[in-house]
Backbone as ProteinMPNN parsed JSONL, in Angstrom:
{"seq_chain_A": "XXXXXXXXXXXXXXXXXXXXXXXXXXXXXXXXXXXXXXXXXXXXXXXXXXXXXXXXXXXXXXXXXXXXXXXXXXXX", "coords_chain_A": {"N_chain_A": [[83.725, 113.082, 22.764], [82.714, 109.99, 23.875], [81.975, 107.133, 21.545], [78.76, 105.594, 21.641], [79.166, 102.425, 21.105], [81.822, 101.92, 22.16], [81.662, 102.95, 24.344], [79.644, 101.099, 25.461], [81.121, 98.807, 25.499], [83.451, 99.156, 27.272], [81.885, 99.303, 29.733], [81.135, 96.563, 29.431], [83.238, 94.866, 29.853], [84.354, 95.564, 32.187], [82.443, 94.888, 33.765], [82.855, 91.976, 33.202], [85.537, 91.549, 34.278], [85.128, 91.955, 36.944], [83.475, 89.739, 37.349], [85.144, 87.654, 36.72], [87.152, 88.456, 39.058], [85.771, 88.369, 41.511], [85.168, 85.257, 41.15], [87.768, 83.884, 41.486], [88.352, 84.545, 43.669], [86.315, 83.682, 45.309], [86.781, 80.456, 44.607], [89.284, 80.673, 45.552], [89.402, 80.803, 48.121], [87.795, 78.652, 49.211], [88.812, 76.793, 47.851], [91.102, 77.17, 49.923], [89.453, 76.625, 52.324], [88.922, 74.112, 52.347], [91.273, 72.561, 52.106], [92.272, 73.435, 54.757], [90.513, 71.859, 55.956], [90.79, 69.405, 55.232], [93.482, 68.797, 56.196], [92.535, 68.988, 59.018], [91.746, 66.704, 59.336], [93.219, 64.618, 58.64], [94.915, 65.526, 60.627], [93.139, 64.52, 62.892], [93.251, 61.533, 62.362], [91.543, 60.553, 60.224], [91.449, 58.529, 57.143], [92.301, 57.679, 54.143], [90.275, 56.497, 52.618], [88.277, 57.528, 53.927], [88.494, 60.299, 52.845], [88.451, 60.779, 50.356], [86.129, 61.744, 49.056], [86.495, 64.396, 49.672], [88.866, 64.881, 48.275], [88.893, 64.536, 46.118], [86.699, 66.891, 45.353], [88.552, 69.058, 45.736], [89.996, 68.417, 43.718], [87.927, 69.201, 42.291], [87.694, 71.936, 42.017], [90.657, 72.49, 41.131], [90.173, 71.949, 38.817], [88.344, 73.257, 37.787], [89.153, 76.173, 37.944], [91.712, 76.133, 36.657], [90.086, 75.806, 33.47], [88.771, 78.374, 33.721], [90.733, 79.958, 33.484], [92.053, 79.394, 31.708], [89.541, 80.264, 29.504], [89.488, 82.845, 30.099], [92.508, 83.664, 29.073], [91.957, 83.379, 26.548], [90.205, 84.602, 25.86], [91.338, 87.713, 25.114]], "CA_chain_A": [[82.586, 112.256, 23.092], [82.787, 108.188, 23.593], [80.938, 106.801, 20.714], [78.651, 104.469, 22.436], [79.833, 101.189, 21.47], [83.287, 102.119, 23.035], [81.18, 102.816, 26.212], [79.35, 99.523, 25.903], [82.151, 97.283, 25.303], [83.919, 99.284, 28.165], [81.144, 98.536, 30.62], [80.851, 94.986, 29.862], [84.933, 94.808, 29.874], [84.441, 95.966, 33.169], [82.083, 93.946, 34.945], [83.63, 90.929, 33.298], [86.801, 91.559, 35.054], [84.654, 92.234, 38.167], [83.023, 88.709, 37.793], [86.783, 87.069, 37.187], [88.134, 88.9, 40.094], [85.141, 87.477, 42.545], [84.971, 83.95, 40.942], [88.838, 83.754, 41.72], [88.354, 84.748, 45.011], [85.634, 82.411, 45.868], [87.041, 79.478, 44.494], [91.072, 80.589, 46.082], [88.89, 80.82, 49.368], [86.922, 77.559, 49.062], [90.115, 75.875, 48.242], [91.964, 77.511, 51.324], [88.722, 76.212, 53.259], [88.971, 72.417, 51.628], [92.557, 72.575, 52.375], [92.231, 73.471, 56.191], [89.807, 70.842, 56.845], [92.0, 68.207, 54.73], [94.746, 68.677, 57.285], [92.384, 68.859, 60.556], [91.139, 65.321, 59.26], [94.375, 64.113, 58.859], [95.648, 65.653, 62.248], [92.279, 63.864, 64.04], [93.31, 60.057, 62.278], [90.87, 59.965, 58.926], [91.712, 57.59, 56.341], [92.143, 57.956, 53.039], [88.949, 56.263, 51.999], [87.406, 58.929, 54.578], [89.051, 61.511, 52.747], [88.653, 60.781, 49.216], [85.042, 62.942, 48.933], [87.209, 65.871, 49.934], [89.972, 64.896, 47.737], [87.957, 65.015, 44.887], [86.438, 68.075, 45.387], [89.808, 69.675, 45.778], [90.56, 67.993, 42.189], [87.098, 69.708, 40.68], [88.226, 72.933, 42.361], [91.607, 72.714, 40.415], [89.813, 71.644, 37.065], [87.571, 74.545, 37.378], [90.012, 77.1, 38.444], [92.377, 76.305, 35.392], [89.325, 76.176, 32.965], [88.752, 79.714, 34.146], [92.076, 80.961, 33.566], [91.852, 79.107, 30.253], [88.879, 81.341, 28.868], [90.291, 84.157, 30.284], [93.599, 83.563, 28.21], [91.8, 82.823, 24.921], [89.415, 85.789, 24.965], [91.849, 89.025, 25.581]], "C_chain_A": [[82.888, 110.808, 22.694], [81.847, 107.992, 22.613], [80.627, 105.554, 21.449], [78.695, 103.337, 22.543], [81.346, 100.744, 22.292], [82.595, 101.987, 24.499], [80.66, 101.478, 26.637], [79.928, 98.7, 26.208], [82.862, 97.489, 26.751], [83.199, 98.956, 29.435], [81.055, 97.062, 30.552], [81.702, 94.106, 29.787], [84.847, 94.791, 31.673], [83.559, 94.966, 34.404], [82.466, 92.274, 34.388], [84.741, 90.825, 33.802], [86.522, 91.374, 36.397], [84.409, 90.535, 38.304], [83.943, 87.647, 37.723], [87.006, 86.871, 38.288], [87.009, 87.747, 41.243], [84.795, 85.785, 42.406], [85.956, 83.193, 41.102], [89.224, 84.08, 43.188], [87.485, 83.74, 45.88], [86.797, 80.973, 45.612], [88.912, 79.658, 45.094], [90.404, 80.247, 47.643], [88.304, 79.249, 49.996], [88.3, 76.456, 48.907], [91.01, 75.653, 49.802], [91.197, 76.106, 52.754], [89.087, 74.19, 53.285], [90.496, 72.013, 52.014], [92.973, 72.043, 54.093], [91.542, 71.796, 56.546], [90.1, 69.193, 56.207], [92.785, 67.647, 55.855], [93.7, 68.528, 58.534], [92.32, 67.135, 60.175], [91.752, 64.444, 59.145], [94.658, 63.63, 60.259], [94.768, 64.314, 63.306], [92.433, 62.204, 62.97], [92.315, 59.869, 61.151], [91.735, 59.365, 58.072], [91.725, 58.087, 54.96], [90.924, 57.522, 52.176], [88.125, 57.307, 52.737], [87.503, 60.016, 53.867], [89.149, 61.928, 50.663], [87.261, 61.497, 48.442], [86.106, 64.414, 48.573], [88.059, 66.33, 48.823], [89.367, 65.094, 46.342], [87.109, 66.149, 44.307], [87.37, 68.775, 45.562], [89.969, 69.745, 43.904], [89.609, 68.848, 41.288], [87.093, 71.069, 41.092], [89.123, 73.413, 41.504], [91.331, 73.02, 39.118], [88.974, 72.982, 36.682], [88.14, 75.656, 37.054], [90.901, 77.325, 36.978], [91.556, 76.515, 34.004], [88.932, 77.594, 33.007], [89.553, 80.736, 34.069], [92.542, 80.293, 31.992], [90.799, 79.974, 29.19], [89.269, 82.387, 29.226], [91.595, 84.004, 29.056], [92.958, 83.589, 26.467], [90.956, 83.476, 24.433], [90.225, 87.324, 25.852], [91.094, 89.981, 25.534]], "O_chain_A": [[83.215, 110.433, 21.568], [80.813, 108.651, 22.721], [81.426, 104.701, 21.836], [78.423, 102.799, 23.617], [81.755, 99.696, 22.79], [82.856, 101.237, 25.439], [80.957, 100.843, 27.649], [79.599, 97.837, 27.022], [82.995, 96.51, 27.485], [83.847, 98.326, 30.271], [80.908, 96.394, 31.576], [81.471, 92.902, 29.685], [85.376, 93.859, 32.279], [83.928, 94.52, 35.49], [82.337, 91.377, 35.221], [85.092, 89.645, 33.797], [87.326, 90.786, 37.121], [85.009, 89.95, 39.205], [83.777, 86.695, 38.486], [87.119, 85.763, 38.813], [87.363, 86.642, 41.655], [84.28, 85.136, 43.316], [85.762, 81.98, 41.012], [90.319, 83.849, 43.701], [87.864, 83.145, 46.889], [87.547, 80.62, 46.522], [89.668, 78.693, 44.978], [90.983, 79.387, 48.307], [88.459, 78.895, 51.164], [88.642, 75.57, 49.69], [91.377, 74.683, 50.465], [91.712, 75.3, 53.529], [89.397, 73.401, 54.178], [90.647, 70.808, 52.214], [93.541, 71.053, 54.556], [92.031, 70.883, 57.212], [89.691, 68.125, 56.661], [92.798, 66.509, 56.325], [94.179, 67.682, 59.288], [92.967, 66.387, 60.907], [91.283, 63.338, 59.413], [94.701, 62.555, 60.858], [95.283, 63.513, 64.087], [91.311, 61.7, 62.917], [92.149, 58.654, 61.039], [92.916, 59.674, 58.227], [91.005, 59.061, 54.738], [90.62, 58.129, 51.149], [87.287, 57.935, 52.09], [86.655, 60.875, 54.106], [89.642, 62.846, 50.007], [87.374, 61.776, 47.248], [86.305, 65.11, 47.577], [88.161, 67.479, 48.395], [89.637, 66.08, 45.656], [86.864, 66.328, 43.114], [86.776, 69.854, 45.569], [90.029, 70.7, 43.13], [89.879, 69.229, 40.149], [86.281, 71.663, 40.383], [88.894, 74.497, 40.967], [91.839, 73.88, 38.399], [88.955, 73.574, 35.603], [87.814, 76.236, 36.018], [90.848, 78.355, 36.307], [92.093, 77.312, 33.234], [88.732, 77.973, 31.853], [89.394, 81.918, 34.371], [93.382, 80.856, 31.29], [91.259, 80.326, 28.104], [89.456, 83.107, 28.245], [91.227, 84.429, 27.961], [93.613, 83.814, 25.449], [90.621, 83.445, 23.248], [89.806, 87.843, 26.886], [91.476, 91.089, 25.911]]}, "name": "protein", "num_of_chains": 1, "seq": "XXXXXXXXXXXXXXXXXXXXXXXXXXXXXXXXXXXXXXXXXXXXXXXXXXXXXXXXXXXXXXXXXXXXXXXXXXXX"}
């Protein structure tokens, strides 16, 4: 028999991995998306002052992303 703090910790082991896995998926996706429409805006002649919204949101994409993979690392 699990003594039930083993079960607790294991449930809430568990959907913290869950809410990792989908907060690493959004934000790989959201990048992908920010990415694509970087390059169309390119392809169609935007500017770099046009493009520096985007570019910046790319940057708080990154900052998040590594922050995220920073608490992960520092609570095993």
């Amino acid at each position: 028999m699990t003594a039930p703090i083993v079960a607790e910790l294991t449930a809430t082991v568990s959907e913290t991995v869950g809410v990792i896995k989908s907060a690493t998926a959004l934000i790989q996706g959201f990048k992908q998306k920010l990415a694509d429409a970087i390059a169309a805006a390119i392809a169609n002649g935007a500017t770099e002052a046009e493009l520096q919204p985007l570019v910046s949101l790319e940057t708080d994409l990154e900052v998040g992303e590594k922050e995220l993979a920073q608490a992960v690392a520092d609570n095993p």
